[in-house]
N, C-alpha and C positions, 0 to 999 in steps of 0.2 A: 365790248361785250364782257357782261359780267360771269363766273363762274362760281359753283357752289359745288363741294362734292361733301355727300354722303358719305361718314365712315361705317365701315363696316368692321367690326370688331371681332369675328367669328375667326377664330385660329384653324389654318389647314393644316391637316394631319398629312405624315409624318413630321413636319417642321414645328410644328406647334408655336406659329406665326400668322399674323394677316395678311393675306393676299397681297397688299400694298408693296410689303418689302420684300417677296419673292422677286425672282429675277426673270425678265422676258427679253429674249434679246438681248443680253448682259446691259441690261439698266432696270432698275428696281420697278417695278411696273407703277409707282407715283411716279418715276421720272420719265415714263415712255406716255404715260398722259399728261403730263406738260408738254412735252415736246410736241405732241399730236395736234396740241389745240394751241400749241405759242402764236400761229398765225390770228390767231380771235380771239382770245385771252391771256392779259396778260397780272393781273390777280385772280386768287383762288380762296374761297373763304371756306372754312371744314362746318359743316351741320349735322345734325343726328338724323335728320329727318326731311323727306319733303317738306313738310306744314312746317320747318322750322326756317326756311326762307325768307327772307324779309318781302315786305308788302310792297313791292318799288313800282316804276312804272321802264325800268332799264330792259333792256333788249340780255336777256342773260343762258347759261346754259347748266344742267345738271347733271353730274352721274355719280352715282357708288363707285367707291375707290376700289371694289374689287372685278371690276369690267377693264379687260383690254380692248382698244380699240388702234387700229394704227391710223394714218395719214390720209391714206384715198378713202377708208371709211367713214370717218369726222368727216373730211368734204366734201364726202357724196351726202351725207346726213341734214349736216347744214346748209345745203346746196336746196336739197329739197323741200326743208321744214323753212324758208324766207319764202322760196317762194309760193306755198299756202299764205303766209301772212300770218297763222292761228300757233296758237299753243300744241305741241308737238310731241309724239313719245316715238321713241326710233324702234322698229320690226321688224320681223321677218318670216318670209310666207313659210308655207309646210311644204311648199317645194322648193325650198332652197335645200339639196342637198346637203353642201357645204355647213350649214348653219345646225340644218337638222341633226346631222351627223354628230358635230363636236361640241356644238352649243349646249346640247336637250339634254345628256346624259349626265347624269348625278347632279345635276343642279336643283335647286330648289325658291331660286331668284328672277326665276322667269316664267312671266302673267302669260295664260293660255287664252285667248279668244275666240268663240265658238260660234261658230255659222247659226241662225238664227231659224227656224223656221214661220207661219203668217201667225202662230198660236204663241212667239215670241219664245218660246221652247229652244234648246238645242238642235241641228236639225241633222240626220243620223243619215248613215251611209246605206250602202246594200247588208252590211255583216250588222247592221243595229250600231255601233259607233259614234260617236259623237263625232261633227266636221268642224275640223279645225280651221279656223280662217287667218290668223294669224298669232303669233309669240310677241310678246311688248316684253323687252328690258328695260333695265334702269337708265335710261340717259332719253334728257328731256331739252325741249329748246323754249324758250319761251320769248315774244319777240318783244311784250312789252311788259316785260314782269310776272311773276307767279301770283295768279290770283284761286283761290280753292274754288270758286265758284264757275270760273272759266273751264269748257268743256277740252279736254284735250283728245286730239285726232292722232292717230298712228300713223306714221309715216314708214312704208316699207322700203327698206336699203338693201339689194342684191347683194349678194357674195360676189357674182359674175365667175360662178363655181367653173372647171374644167374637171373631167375623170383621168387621172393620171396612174398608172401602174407602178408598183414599184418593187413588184420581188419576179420571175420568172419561175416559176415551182411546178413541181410532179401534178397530178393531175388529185392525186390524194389527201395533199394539202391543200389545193386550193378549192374541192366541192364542196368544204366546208363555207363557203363564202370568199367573195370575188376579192382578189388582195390589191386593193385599187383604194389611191387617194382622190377626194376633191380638193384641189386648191384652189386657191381664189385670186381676185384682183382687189379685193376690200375684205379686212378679216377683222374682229370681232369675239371675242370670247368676254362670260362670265367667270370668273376663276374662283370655282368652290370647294377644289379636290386635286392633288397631285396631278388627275392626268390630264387637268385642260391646264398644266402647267406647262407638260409636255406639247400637246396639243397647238398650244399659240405660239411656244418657240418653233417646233418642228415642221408640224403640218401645214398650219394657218400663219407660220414665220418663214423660214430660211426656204423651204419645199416650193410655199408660194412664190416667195421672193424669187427664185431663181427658173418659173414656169414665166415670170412674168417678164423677165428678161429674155428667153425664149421670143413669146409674144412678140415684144420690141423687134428683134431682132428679124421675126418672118411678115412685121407690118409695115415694117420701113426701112425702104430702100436706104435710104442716106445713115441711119443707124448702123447698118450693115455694113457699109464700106470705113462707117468711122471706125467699127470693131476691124476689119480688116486693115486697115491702112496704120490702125496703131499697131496690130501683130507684125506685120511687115517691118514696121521701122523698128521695133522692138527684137525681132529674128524671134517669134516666140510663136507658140500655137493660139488657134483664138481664143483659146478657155482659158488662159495663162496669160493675155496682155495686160496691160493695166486699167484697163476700160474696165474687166472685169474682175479684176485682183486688184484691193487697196491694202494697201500696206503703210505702219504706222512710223513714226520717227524712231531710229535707234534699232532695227528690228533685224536681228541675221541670221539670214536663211541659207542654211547650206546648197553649192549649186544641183548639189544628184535631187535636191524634195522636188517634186512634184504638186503644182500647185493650182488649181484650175476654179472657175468661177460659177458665177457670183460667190468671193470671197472679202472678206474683209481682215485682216490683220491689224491688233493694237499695235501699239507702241511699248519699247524692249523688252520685244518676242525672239526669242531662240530657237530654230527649226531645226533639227539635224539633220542628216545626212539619212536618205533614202526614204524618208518620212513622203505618205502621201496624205493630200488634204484636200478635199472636191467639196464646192457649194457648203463654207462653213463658218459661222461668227466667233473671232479669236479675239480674247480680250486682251486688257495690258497683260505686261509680265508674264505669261505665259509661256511654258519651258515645254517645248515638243522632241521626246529625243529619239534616235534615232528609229527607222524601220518603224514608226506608229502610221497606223489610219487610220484617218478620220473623216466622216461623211455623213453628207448634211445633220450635223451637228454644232451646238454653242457652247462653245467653253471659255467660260469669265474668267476677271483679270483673277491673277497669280497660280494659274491650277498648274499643275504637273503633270508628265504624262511619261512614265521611265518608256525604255526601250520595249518595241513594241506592244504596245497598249494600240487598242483600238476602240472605235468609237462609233457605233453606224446607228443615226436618228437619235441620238442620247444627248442631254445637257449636262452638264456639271458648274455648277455655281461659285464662288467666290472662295480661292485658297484650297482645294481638294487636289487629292492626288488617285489616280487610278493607276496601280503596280506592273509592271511588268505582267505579260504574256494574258492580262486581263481582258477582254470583249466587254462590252454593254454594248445591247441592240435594244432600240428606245425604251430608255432607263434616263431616272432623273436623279442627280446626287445633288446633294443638297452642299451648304458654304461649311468649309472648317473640316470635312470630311477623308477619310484613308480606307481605300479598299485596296487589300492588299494583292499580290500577285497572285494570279489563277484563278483566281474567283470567277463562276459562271453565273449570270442573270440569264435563268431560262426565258423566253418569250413564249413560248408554243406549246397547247396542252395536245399531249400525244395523242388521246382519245376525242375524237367530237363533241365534247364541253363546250360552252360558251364562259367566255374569260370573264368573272366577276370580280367588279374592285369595291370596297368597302365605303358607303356615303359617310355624308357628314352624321347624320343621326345614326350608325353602326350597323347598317341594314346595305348586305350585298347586291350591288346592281349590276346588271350586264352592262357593258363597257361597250358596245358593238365594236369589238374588233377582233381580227381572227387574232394578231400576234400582238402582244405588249413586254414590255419586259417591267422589272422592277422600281422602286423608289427608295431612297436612303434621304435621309433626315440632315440636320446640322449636327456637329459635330461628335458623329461618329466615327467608329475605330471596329475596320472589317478586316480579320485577320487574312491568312490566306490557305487556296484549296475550296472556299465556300459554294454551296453549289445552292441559287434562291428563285423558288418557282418562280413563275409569269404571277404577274399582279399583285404581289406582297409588296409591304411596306415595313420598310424598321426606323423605329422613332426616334427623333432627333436625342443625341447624348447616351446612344448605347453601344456596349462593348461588345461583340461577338469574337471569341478565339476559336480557333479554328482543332478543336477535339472532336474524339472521338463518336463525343455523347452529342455534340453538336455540328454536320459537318452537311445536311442538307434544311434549308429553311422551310419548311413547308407549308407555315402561318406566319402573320403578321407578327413584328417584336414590339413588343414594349417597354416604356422604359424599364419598369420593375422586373424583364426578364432578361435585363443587360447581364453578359458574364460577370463582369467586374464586381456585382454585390455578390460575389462565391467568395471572395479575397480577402483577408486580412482586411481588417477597416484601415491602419494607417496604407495602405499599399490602395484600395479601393476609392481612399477620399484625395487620390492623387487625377483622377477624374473628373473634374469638376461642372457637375451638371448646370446649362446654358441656358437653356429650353424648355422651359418647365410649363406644363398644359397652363392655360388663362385663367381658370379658376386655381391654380396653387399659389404660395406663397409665394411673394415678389423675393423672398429674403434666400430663396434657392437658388437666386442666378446670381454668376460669379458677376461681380464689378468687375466693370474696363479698364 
């Protein structure tokens, strides 16, 4: 099978990068779609464009490179669209919680299809509404080549959504709305905005991953005794055998950590002493020191984490460090990044607001989610004491000190309201901006 993927050019903000080379699961998300499809392709050829496909008559496949997809997804997809036989576009109904939920919001890359009525019209609910019948993304199968004239049929692929809880709270936090996840068994995102960045690693990644082993675990008997029988020979609990915790070559972990599953450990990682880590993707080199938690969370190769730092539903990407006595609760830091110690990522608007995150055209959208916490950029420098509302973002290559005049976030940052342009210019151009929006000059980023 041949493959063709659509570039998508559109830099996500705060990063001011393409989708491509953010990080899902600590691999670049072009590398988490090779991986996904290495069973059925094994070339990829980059187009601008559907219509830009060559006229063939090969069995092939398409997607935009800013769509994650994982493994049971691809082959629930292609599983389905062979056997039609016809030219295929992958879906998903309006009652896919799962999809509805994480997929719909802020996106702008996904075709709506609309129930029909005999006058050929949209056909409307009891409120007047138009009825949805299903969402088409970018990812196409085609069995014997791309022809424009060939009708293409939608193929709906389930999430095989479950309702999961995951905070315990007063009765006053949560009538604002139910504080419940859908995960999935096939997960799925368009990535057009920081927070289905969060979204694929957290919810529709590690959250999933580790209901799905659950699953395993209460469907099959011999599953269960193999997790058993390695805890036994191991003298370990079953959340802590090696069934369920991989650990990488060279990797040393003091005996007091506390380490439980579905986890995964790179290679030479350093865990200290009394550190805990539940349901979490740890990349290479990664230095965990001492008394930190961390949970279901992914922290890529080289990040830091001083002594007690903590981490709950947050990623951190490539080479960052988060400071001593600092929390993130799902917050995403981008690669090259320093938040310094103390620093708070509020999550929770005190008042009954709905939490708005900013789209790609500058236009506030509700997020549907009661708590979110923040987004930091690439390489950034966050002093400490910093206290930065739910749902903000500071853009990749800005300086924040930690003064008087600046010591709560309460809007998004920009680059041009980086500290660092208050500074002396030789002392200021010791910063060297990385990240520069897609329309500026190429000649603003530093050479490698």
């Amino acid at each position: 099978m041949r493959k063709f993927i659509i570039e998508d050019k559109q830099d996500i903000a705060p990063f001011n990068e393409p989708a491509r080379e953010l990080r899902v699961l600590n691999k670049p998300l072009w590398l988490a779609q090779r991986d996904a499809l290495a069973a059925y392709c094994e070339t990829e050829i980059p187009v601008a464009s559907l219509g830009d496909v060559p006229n063939t008559n090969e069995e092939m496949i398409v997607h935009r490179d800013n769509l994650y997809f994982d493994e049971p997804y691809i082959a629930e997809f292609i599983r389905l669209a062979r056997k039609t036989g016809l030219a295929c576009r992958a879906a998903f109904s309006p009652e896919d919680k799962a999809f509805v939920t994480y997929a719909l919001p802020l996106t702008r890359g996904i075709k709506t299809e609309y129930k029909l009525d005999e006058t050929g019209r949209p056909a409307k609910d009891r409120r007047g509404r138009d009825q949805v019948d299903h969402y088409e993304i970018d990812l196409w199968y085609f069995p014997k080549g791309y022809h424009p004239e060939t009708p293409i049929v939608p193929v709906i692929v389930d999430s095989g959504w479950t309702e999961a809880g995951y905070y315990s709270v007063p009765d006053y936090m949560s009538n604002r709305g139910d504080l419940t996840h859908f995960l999935t068994k096939r997960s799925m995102l368009s990535i057009e905005n920081w927070v289905h960045v969060f979204f694929a690693n957290v919810i529709l990644g590690i959250f999933s991953v580790g209901h799905r082993y659950e699953a395993r675990v209460e469907s099959s008997n011999f599953y269960r005794l193999k997790v058993l029988w390695r805890s036994l020979i191991e003298q370990t609990q079953l959340l802590s055998c090696s069934e369920l915790v991989q650990i990488g070559e060279n990797s040393s972990i003091d005996p007091t950590a506390i380490i439980q599953g579905p986890t995964v450990i790179g290679n030479d990682c350093t865990i200290g002493p009394g550190a805990v880590i539940g349901n979490c993707y740890i990349g290479n080199n990664v230095n965990i020191a001492q008394g930190c938690q961390l949970m279901l969370s992914v922290v890529s190769d080289g990040c830091f984490l001083p002594f007690r730092s903590a981490l709950f539903m947050s990623v951190m990407m490539e080479n960052s460090i988060v400071a001593q006595n600092t929390c993130l609760q799902m917050c995403v830091i981008g690669r090259d990044s320093f938040v310094g110690a103390g620093t708070t990522f509020t999550d929770f608007n005190l008042l009954p607001t709905p939490l708005k995150v900013e789209a790609m055209d500058g236009a506030l959208e509700k997020v549907g989610q009661v708590v979110l916490g923040g987004c930091v950029g690439h390489n950034c420098r966050l002093g400490s004491g910093l206290v930065i509302y739910p749902a903000r973002m500071i853009e990749s290559d800005v300086v924040l000190f930690a003064s008087p005049s600046r010591r709560v976030i309460k809007k998004n940052i920009s680059y041009e309201e980086s500290d660092h342009h208050e500074l002396r210019a030789e002392i200021a151009r010791l910063h060297k901006r990385k990240y520069p929006r897609h329309h500026e000059e190429a000649d603003l980023v530093e050479s490698w």
